[in-house]
C-alpha positions as CSV (number, residue, x, y, z in Angstrom):
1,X,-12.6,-19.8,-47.5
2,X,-10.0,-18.4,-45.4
3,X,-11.5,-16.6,-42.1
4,X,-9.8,-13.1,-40.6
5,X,-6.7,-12.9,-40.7
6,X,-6.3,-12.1,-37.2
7,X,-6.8,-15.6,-36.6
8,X,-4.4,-18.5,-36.6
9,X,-5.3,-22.2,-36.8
10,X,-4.2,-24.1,-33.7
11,X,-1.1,-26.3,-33.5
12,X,-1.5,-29.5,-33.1
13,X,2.0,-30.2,-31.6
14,X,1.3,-27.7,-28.9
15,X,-1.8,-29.0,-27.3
16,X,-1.9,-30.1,-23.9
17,X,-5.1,-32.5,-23.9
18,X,-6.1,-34.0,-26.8
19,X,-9.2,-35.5,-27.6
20,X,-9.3,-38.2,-31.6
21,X,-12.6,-39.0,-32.7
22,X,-12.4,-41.9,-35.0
23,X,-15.2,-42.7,-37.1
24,X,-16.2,-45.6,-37.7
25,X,-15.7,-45.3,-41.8
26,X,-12.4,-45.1,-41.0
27,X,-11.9,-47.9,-38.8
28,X,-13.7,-50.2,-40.4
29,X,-13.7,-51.3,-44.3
30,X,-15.2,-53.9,-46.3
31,X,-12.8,-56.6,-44.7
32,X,-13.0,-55.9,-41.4
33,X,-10.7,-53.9,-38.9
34,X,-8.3,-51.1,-41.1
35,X,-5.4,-52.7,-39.6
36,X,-2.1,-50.9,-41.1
37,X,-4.4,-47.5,-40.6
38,X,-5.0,-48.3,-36.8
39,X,-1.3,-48.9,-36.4
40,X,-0.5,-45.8,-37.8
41,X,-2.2,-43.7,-35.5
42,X,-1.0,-45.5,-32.9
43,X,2.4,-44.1,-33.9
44,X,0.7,-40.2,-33.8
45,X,-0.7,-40.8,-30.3
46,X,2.6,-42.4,-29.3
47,X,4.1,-39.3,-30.1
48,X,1.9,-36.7,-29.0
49,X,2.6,-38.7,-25.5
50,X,6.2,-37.9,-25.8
51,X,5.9,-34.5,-26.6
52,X,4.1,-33.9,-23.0
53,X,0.6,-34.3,-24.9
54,X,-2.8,-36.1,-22.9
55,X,-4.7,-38.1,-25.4
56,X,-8.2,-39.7,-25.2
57,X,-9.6,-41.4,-28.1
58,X,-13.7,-41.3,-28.3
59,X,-13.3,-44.7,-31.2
60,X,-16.8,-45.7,-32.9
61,X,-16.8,-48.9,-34.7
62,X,-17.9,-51.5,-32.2
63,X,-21.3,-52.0,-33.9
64,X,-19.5,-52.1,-37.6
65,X,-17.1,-54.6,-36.4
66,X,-19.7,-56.9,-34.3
67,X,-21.9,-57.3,-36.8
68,X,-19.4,-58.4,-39.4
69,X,-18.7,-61.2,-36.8
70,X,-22.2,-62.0,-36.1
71,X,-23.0,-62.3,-39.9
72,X,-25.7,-59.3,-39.8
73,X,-26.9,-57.6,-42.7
74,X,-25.7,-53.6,-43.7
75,X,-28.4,-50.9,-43.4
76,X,-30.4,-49.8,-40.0
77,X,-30.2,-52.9,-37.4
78,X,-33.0,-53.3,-34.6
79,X,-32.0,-51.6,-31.1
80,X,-31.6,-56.1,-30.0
81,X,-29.3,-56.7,-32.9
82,X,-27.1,-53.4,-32.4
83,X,-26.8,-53.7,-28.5
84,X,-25.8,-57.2,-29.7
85,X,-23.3,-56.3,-32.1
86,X,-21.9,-54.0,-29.6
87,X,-21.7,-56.3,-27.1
88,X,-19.4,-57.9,-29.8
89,X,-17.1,-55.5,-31.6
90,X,-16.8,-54.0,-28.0
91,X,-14.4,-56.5,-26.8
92,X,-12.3,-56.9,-30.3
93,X,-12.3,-53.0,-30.8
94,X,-10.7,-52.4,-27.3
95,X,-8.2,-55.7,-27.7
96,X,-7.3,-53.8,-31.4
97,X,-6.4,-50.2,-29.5
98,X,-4.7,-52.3,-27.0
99,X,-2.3,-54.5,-29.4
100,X,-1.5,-51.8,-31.5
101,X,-0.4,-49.0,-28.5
102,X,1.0,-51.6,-26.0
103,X,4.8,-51.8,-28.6
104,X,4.7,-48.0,-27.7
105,X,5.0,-48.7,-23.7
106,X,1.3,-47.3,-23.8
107,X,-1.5,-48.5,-21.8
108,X,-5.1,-48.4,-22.7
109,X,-8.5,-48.2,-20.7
110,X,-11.6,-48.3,-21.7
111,X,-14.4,-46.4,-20.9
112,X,-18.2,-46.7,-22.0
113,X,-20.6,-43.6,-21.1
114,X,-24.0,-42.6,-22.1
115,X,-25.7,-39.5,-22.5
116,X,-27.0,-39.6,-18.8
117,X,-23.5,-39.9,-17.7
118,X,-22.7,-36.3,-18.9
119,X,-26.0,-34.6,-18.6
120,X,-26.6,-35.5,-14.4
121,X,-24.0,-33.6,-13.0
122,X,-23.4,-36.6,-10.1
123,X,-22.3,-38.8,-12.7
124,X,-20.2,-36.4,-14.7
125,X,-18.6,-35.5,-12.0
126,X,-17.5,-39.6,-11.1
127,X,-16.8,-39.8,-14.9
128,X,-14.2,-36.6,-15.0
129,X,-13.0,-38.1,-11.5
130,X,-12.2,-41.7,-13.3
131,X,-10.7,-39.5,-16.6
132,X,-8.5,-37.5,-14.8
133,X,-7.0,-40.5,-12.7
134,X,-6.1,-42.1,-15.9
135,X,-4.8,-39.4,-17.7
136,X,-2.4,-39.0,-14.2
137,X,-1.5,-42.4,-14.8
138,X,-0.9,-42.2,-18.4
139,X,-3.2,-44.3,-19.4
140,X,-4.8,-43.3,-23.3
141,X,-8.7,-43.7,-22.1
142,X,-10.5,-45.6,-25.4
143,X,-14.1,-43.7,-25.0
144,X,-17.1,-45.1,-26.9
145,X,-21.1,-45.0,-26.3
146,X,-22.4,-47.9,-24.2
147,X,-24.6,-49.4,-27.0
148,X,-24.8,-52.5,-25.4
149,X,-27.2,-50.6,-23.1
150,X,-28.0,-47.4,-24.5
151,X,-31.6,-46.9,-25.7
152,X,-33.0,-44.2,-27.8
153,X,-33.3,-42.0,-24.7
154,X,-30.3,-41.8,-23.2
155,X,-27.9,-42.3,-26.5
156,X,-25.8,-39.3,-27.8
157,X,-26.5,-41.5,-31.3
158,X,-23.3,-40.5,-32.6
159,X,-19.7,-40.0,-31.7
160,X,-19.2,-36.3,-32.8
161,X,-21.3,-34.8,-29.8
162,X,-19.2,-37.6,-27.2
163,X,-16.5,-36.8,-28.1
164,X,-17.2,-33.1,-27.8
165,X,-18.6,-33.7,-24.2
166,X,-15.6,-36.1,-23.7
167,X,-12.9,-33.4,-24.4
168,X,-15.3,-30.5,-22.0
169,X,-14.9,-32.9,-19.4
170,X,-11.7,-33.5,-19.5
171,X,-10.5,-29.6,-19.9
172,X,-9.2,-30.6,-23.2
173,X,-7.8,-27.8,-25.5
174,X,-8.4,-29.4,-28.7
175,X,-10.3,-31.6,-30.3
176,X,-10.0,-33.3,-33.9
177,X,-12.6,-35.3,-35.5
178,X,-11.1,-37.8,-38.3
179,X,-13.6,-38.1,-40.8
180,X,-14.6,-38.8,-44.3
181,X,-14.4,-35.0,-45.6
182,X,-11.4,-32.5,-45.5
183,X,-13.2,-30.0,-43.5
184,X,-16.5,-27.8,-43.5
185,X,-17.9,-26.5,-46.2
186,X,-20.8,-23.9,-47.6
187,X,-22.0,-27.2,-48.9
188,X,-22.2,-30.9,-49.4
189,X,-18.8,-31.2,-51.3
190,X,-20.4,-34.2,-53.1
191,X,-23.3,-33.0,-54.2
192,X,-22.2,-29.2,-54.8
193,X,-18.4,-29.1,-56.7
194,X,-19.0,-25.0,-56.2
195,X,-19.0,-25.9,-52.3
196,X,-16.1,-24.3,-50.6
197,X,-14.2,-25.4,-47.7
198,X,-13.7,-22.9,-44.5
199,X,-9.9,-22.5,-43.1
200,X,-10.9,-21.3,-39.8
201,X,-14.5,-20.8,-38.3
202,X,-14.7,-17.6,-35.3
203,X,-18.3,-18.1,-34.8
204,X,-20.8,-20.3,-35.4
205,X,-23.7,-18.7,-36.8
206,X,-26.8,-19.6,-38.0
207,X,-25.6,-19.7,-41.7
208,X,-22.8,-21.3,-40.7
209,X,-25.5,-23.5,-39.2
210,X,-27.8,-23.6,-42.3
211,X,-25.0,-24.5,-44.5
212,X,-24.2,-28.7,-42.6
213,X,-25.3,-31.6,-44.3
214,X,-26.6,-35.2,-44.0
215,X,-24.6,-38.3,-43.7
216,X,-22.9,-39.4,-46.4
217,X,-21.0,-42.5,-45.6
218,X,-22.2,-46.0,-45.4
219,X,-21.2,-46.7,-41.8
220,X,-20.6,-42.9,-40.5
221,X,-23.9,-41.9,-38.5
222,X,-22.4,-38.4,-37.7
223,X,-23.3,-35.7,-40.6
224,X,-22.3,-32.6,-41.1
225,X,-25.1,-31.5,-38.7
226,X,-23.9,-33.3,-35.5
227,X,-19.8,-32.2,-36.5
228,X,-21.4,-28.0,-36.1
229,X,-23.2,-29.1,-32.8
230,X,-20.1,-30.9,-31.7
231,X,-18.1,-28.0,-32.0
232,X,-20.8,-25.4,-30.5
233,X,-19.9,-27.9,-27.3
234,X,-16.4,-27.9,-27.9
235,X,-15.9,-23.7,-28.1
236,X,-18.0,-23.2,-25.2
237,X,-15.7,-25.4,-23.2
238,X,-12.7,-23.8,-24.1
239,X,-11.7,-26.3,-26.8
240,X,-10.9,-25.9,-30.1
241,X,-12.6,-27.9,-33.1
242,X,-10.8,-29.4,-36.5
243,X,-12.5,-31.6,-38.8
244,X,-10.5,-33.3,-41.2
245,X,-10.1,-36.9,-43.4
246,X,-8.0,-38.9,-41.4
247,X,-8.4,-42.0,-43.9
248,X,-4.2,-41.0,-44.9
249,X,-1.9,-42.8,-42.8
250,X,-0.5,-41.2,-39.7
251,X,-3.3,-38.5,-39.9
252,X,-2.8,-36.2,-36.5
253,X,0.9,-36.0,-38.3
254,X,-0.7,-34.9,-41.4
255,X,-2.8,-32.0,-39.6
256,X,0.6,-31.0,-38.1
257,X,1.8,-30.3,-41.9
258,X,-1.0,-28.6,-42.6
259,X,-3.2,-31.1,-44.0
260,X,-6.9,-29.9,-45.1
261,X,-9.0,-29.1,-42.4
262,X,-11.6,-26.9,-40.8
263,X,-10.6,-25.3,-37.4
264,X,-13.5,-24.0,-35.1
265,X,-11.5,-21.3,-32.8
266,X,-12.3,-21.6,-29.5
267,X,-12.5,-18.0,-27.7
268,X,-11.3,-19.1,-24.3
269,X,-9.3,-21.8,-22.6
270,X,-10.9,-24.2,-20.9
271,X,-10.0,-23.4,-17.6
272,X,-11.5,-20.7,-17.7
273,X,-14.4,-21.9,-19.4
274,X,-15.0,-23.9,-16.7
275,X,-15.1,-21.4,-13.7
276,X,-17.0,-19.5,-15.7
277,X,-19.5,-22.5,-16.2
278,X,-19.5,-23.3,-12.5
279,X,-19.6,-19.2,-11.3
280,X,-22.9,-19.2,-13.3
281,X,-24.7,-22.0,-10.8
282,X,-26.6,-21.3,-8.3
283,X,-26.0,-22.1,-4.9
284,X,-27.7,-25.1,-3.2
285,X,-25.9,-24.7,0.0
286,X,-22.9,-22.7,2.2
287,X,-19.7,-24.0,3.7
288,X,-18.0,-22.2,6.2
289,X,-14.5,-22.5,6.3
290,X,-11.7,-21.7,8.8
291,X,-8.9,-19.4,8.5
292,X,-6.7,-22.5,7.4
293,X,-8.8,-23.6,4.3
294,X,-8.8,-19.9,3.1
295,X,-5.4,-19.8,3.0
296,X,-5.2,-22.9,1.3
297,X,-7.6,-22.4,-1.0
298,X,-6.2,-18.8,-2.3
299,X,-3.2,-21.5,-2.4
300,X,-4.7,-23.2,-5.0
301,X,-5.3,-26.5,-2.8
302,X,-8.7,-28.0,-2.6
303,X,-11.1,-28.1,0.2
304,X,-10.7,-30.7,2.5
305,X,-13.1,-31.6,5.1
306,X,-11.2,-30.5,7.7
307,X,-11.4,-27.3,7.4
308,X,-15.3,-27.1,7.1
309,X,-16.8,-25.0,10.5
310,X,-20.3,-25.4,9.0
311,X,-23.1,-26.7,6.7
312,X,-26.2,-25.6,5.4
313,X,-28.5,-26.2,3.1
314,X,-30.4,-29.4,1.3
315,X,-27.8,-30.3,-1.7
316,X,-26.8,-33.7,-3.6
317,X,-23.3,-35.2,-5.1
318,X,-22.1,-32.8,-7.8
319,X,-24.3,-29.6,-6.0
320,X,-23.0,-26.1,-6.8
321,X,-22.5,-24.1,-2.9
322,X,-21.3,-21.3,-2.1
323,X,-17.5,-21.3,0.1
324,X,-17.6,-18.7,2.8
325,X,-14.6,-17.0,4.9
326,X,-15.4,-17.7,8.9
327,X,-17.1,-14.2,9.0
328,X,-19.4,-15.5,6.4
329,X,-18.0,-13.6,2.9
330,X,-18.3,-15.5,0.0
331,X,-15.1,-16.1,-1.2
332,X,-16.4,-18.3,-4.3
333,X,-18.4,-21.1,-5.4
334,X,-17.6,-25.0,-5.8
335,X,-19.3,-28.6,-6.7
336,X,-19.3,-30.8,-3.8
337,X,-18.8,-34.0,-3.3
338,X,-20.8,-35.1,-1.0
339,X,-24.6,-35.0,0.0
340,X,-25.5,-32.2,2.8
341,X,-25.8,-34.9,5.1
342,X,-22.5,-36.4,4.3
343,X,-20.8,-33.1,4.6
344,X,-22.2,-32.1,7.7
345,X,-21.0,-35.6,9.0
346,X,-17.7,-35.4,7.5
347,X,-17.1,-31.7,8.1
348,X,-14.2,-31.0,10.5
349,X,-12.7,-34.5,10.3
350,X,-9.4,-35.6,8.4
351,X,-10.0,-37.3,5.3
352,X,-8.5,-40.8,6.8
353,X,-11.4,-40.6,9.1
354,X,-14.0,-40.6,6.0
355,X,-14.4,-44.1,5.7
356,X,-14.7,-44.7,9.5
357,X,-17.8,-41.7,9.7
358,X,-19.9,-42.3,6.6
359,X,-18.9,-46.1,6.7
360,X,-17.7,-46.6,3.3
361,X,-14.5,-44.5,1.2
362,X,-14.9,-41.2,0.1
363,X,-12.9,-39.2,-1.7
364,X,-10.4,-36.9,-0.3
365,X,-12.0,-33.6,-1.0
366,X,-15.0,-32.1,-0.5
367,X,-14.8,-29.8,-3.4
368,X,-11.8,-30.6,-5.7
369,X,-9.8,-26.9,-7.1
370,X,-10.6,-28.0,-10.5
371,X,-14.5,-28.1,-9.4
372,X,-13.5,-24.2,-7.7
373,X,-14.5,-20.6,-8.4
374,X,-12.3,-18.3,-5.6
């Protein structure tokens, strides 16, 4: 069910930060760890890399291979026996990413968030911080939930929607989800043979919305639901969405020959999504700069605490304020870095005097360009 044809489906090959959801279906079979499959994708992240691309992986399957170790039963485990499972696969999921991308001059890093890490703005703002640094480095981040400590009220509960945050976090430009299905469809495929698969998706509305499904995988917690809430995240950030069965070897190779898939068009880039995000805050405090910042700020540089005059106001870490010229115009807003306190202690100093002031290290800026609306 093709969509207008004024829209084109994204290239794979040309994305600049990509975000693979594995599922854990995929990963993970009857014997244990899908081996010859995991190597293979290797081979498609190794790639992307050399074409220029950023990849972060957001890989399920720590639960599914801990309790294969641990001798526990299928079906629904108790929160114990899952955070222990976790605890498990954890360490022999991230030693599995590891073996297969370190032959391709590739290192790995693991990172385990939960859904408090994204939703307080303090700790999204440490976890992009972290995410960025590897990504500079060239380091492929493995993401995954922190099960071992996740409870029901802080869990995403499945990997679609972290993955989704993941790749808003990171500015990503597209996402892919490898699943058990070939797409999105008016339907559950295997239930309804009449069910038809959509090409592209411009909009997600609610009948688009009515039309997901249940789970229908043995180890797969993510339905069709959670893969339509995932890419509602996704577009808003900037990032387009393809769902797709990634059980074929070298899958991301596959999309890029036009494999089966569903592609949820994002209508801006992510850049942009993101000042727009951040111009929509508001203010908890001022700073006012000095003719120097201003010029490096319409520079593109980020504010450094040297060129602060003043501070006001009562803000945290992660704070939307507004940046004012030294006459007081608001030239834009920003998320700081630093409590009020810490920025009115801080403001005027080099950044090498940071650690010296507050007593511990800081980081360099105050507010970061990427964190910037001017």
């Amino acid at each position: 069910m093709a969509a207008l044809k004024s829209l084109t489906a994204p290239d794979i090959r040309t994305a600049k930060r990509l975000v693979v959801k594995i599922g854990s279906s995929l990963l993970v079979g009857k014997d244990g760890l899908r081996q010859g499959w995991l190597s293979a994708l290797a081979m498609d992240v190794a790639e992307a890399k050399t074409r220029g691309t950023d990849v972060v992986l957001v890989s399920s399957g720590s639960i599914a291979l801990g309790r294969k170790v641990l001798g526990l039963p299928d079906g629904p485990l108790p929160l114990e026996q899952s955070q222990a499972a976790a605890a498990v696969g954890q360490i022999r999921l991230a030693r599995a990413y590891e073996e297969v991308l370190t032959p391709h001059g590739i290192t790995t890093g693991q990172v385990l968030v939960t859904l408090e890490d994204t939703e307080d703005r303090r700790r999204y703002l440490n976890s992009r911080a972290t995410m960025e640094t590897l990504l500079g480095l060239g380091v492929v981040p493995i993401v995954n939930e922190n099960d071992t400590v996740a409870t029901d009220e802080i869990r995403y509960g499945d990997n679609d929607r972290l993955a989704a945050q993941i790749a808003v976090t990171v500015g990503a430009d597209q996402l892919v989800l490898l699943s058990d299905v070939d797409g999105f469809y008016s339907a559950n495929p295997k239930q309804e043979p009449l069910a038809q698969r959509f090409d592209l998706v411009e909009t997600i509305t609610p009948e688009i919305e009515a039309m997901a499904g249940d789970p229908i995988s043995g180890f797969s917690k993510g339905g069709m639901k959670t893969k339509v809430l995932a890419a509602k995240i996704a577009i808003a950030g900037g990032c387009a969405m393809a769902i797709m069965e990634g059980s074929v070897l070298r899958p991301l190779t596959a999309l890029a020959n036009g494999a089966k898939c569903t592609w949820f068009v994002a209508q801006s880039d992510p850049q942009l999504a993101r000042k727009r995000w951040i111009n929509a805050m508001k203010p908890r405090g001022e700073l006012r700069l000095d003719a120097g910042a201003v010029t490096a700020l319409r520079a593109g540089k980020s504010l450094l605490p040297a060129g602060v005059k003043s501070v006001s106001g009562s803000f945290g870490r992660g704070d939307p304020v507004s940046i004012l010229s030294p006459e007081g115009v608001v030239l834009g807003k920003g998320l700081v870095r630093y409590t009020a306190i810490e920025a009115k202690a801080i403001a005027g100093h080099r950044s090498g005097e940071i650690e010296a002031i507050l007593g511990y290290p800081g980081r360099a800026a105050l507010v970061h360009r990427d964190d910037m609306v001017i």
